[in-house]
C-alpha positions as a Markdown table, in Angstrom:
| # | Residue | x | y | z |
|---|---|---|---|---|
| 1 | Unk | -7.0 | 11.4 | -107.6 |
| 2 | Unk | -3.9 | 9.0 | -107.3 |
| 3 | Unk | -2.1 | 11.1 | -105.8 |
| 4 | Unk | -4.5 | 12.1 | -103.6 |
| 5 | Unk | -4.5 | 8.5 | -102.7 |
| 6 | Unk | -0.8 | 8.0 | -102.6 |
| 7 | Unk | -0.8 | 11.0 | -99.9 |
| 8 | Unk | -3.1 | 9.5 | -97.7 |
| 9 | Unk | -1.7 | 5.8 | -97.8 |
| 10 | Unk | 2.2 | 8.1 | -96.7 |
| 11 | Unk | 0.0 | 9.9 | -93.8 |
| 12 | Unk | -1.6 | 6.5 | -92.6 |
| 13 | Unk | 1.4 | 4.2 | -92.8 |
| 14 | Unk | 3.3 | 6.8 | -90.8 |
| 15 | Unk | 0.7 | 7.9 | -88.3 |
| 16 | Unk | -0.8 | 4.1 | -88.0 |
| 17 | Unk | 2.3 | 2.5 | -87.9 |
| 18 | Unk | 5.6 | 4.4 | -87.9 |
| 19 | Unk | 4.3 | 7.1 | -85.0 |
| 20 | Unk | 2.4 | 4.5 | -83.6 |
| 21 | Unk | 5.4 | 2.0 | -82.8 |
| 22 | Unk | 7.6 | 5.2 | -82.1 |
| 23 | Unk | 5.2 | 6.2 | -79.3 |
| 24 | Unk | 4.8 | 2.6 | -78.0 |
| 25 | Unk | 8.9 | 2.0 | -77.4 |
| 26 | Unk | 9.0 | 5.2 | -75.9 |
| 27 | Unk | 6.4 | 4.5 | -73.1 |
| 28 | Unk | 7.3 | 1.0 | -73.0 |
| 29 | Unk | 10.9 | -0.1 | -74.8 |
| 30 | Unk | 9.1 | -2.3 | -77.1 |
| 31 | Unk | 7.9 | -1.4 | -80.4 |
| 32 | Unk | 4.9 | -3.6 | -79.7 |
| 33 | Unk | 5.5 | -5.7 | -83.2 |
| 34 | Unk | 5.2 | -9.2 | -82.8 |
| 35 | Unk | 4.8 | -10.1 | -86.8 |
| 36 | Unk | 2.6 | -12.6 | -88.5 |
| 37 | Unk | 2.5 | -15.9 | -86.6 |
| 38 | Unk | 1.6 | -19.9 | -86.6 |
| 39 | Unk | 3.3 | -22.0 | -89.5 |
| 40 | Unk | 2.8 | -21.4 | -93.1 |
| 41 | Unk | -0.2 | -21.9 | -93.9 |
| 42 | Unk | -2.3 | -22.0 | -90.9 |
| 43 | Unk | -5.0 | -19.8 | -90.2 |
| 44 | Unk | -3.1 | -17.0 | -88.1 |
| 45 | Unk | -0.7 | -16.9 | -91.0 |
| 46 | Unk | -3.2 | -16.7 | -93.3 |
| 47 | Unk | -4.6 | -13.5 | -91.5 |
| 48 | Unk | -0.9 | -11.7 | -90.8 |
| 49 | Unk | 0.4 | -12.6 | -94.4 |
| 50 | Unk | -3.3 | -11.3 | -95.7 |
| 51 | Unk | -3.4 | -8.0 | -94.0 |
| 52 | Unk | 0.1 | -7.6 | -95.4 |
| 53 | Unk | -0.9 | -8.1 | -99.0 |
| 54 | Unk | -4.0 | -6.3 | -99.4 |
| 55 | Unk | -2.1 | -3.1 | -97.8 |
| 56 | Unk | 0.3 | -3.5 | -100.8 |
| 57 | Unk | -2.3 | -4.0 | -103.1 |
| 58 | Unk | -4.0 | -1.2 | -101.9 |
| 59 | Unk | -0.9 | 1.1 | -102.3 |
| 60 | Unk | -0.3 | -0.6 | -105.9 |
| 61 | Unk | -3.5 | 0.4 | -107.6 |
| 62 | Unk | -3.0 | 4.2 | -107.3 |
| 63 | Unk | 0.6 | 3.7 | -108.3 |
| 64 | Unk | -1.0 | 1.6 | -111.6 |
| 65 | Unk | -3.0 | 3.8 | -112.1 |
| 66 | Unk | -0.8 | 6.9 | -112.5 |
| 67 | Unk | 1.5 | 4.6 | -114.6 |
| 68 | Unk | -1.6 | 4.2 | -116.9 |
| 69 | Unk | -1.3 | 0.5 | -116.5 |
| 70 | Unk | -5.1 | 0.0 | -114.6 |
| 71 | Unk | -8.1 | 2.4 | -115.2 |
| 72 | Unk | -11.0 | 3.0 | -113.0 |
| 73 | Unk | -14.2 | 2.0 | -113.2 |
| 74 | Unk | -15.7 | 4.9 | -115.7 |
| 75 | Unk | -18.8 | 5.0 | -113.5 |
| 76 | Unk | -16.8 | 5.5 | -110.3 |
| 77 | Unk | -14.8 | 7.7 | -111.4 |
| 78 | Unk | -16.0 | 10.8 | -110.4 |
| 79 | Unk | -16.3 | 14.1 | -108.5 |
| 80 | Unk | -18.8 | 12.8 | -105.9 |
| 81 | Unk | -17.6 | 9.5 | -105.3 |
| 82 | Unk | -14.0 | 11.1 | -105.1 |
| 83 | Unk | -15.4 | 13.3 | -102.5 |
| 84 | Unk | -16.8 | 10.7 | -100.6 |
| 85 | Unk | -13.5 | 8.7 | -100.6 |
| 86 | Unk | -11.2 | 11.6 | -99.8 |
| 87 | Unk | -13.4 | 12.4 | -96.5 |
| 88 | Unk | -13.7 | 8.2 | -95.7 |
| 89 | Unk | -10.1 | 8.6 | -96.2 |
| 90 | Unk | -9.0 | 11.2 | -93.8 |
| 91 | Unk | -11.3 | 10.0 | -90.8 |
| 92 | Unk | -10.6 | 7.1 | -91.4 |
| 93 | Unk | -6.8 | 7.5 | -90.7 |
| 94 | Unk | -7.5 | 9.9 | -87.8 |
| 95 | Unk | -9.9 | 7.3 | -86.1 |
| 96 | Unk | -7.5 | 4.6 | -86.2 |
| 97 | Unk | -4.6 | 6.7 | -84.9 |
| 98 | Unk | -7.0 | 7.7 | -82.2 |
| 99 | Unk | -8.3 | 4.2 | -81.2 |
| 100 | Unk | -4.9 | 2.7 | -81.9 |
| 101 | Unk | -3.5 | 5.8 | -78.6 |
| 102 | Unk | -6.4 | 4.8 | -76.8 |
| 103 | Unk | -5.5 | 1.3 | -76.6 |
| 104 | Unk | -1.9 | 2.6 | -74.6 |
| 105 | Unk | 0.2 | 0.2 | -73.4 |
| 106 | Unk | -1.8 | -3.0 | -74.5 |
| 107 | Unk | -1.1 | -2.1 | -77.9 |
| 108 | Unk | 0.2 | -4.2 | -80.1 |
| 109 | Unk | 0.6 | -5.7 | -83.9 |
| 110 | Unk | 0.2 | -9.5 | -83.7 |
| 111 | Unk | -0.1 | -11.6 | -81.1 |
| 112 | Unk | 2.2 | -13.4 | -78.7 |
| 113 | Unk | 0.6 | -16.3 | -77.3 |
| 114 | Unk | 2.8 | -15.7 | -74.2 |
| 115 | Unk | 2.4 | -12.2 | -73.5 |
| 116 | Unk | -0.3 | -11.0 | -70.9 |
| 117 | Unk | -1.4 | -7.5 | -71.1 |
| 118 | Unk | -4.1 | -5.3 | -69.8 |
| 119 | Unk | -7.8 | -5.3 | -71.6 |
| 120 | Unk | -9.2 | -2.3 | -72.5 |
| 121 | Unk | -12.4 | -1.2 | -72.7 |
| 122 | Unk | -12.9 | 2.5 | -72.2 |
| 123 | Unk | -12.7 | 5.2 | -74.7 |
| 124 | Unk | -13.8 | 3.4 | -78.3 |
| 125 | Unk | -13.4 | 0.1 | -77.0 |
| 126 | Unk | -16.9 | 0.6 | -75.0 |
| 127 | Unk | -18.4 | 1.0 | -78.5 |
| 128 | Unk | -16.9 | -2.1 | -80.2 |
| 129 | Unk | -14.3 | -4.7 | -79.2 |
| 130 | Unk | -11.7 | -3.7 | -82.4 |
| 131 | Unk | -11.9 | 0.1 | -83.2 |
| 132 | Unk | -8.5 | -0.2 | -84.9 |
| 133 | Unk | -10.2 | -2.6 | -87.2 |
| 134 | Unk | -13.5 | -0.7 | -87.6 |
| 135 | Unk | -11.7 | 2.1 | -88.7 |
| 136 | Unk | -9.4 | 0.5 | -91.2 |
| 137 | Unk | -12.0 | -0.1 | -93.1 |
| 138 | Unk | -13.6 | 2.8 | -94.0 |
| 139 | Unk | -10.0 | 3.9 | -94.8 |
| 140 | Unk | -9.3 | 1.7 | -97.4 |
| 141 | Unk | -13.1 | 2.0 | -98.6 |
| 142 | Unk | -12.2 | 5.8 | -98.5 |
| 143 | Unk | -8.9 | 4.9 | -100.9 |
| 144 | Unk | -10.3 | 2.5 | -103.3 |
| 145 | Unk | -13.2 | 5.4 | -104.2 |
| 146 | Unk | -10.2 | 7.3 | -104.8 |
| 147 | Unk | -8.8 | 5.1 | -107.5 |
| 148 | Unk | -11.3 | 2.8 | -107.7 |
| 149 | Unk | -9.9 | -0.1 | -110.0 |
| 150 | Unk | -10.2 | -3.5 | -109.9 |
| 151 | Unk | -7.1 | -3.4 | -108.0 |
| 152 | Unk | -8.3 | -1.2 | -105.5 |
| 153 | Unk | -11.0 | -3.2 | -104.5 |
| 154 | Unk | -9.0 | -6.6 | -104.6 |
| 155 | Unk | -7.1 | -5.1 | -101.3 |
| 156 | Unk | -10.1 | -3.7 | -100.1 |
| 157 | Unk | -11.7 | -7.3 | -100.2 |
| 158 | Unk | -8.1 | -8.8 | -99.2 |
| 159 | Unk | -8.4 | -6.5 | -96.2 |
| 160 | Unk | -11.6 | -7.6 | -94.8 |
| 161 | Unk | -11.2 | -11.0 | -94.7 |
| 162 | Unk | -8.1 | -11.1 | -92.9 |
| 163 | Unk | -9.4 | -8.7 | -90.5 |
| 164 | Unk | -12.0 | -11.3 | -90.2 |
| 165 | Unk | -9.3 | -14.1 | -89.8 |
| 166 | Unk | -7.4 | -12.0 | -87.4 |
| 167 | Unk | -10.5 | -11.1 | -85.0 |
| 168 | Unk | -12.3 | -14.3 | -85.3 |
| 169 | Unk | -9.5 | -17.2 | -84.9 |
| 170 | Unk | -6.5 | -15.3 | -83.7 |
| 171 | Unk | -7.2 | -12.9 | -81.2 |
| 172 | Unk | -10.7 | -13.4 | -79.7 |
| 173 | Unk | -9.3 | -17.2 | -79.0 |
| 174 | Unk | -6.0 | -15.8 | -77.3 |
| 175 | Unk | -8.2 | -12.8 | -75.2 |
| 176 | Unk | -10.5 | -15.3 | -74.0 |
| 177 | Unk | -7.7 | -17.5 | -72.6 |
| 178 | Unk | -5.5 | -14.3 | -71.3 |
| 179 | Unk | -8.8 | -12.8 | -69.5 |
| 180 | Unk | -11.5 | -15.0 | -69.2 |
| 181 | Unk | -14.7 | -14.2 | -67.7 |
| 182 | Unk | -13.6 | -10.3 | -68.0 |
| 183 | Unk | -13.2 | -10.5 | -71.5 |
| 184 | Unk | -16.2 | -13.0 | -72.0 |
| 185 | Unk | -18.6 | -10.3 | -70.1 |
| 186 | Unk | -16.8 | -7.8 | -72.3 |
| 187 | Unk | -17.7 | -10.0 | -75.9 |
| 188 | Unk | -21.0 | -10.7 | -75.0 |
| 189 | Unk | -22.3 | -6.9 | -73.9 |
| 190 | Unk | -20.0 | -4.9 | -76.8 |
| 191 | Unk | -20.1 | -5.5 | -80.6 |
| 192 | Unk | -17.0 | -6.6 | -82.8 |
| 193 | Unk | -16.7 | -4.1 | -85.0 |
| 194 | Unk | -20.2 | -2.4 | -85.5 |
| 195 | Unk | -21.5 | -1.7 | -82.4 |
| 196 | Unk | -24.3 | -4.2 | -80.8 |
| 197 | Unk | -23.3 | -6.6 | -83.9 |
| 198 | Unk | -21.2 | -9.3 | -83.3 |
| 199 | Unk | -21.7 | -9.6 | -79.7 |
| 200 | Unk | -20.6 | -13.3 | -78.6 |
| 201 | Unk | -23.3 | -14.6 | -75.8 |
| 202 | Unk | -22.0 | -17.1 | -73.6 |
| 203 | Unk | -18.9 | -17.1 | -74.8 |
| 204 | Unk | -17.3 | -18.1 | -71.3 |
């Protein structure tokens, strides 16, 4: 199934990020890519520089594992829970794509401290305050039950806590600031990522 995996990572690191950024500078002549941000070693950096990693680890282990260099966990390692991974997988990759087209022209990777744009809400974002996020997940869940190594669920792990950094100290700071009471009404009525959880009460 490493190939399987290897297919998947291509078709969501193209759809996710290369289609994504293409569609972005043609509605608005930016790519939308701001980079990871705050000095080495703070906790935005931490985040940015984290998300990059575990997506490299994640690609790594099915690449290990075809190179016979990792194995997977015997007791994982089979039909069902490959079945389980390959549809995780695939929609996974189409739900980000779709929340990540949803989000328009507010869309963007990092954040600028400087940059004001417009708050959505509709479409996913009515069911949780970071679809993107909630759907990344179960894509790299989906992956690592494809090759499911030690490796594999390092970046899974990696993955999840700098989604957590991201969320939590970067961006929920820097919407509150930008918006205010709108995006204070927003946080306390809609869920972070699973919806109704997460909701932030007063946070105005």
């Amino acid at each position: 199934m490493a190939v399987a995996a290897l297919v998947l990572y291509a078709i969501y690191l193209t759809l996710a990020f290369g289609l994504r950024i293409l569609i972005q500078l043609r509605r608005t002549g930016s790519t939308g890519f701001h980079g990871v941000g705050g000095r080495p070693g703070s906790a935005e950096w931490m985040a940015g520089v984290g998300f990059a990693t575990a997506l490299l680890v994640g690609a790594a282990a099915p690449v290990l594992a075809l190179l016979d260099l990792v194995e997977p966990f015997p007791a994982l390692d089979v039909g069902a829970v490959h079945v389980a991974g390959l549809a995780l997988g695939a929609g996974g990759i189409l739900a980000t794509f779709y929340a990540q087209v949803a989000m328009g022209e507010s869309w963007r990777i990092g954040v600028d401290p400087g940059e004001r744009t417009q708050l959505v809400t509709a479409g996913p974002f009515a069911l949780v305050r970071n679809p993107i996020y909630s759907a990344m997940l179960p894509t790299a869940l989906g992956l690592t039950l494809l090759v499911p190594s030690w490796v594999s669920f390092v970046g899974l792990a990696g993955l999840a806590i700098a989604l957590e950094l991201q969320v939590r100290v970067v961006e929920e700071p820097y919407l509150l600031s930008v918006h205010g009471e709108e995006y204070a009404s927003y946080s306390a009525q809609v869920g972070r990522f699973v919806p109704g959880v997460g909701r932030i009460p007063g946070a105005g």
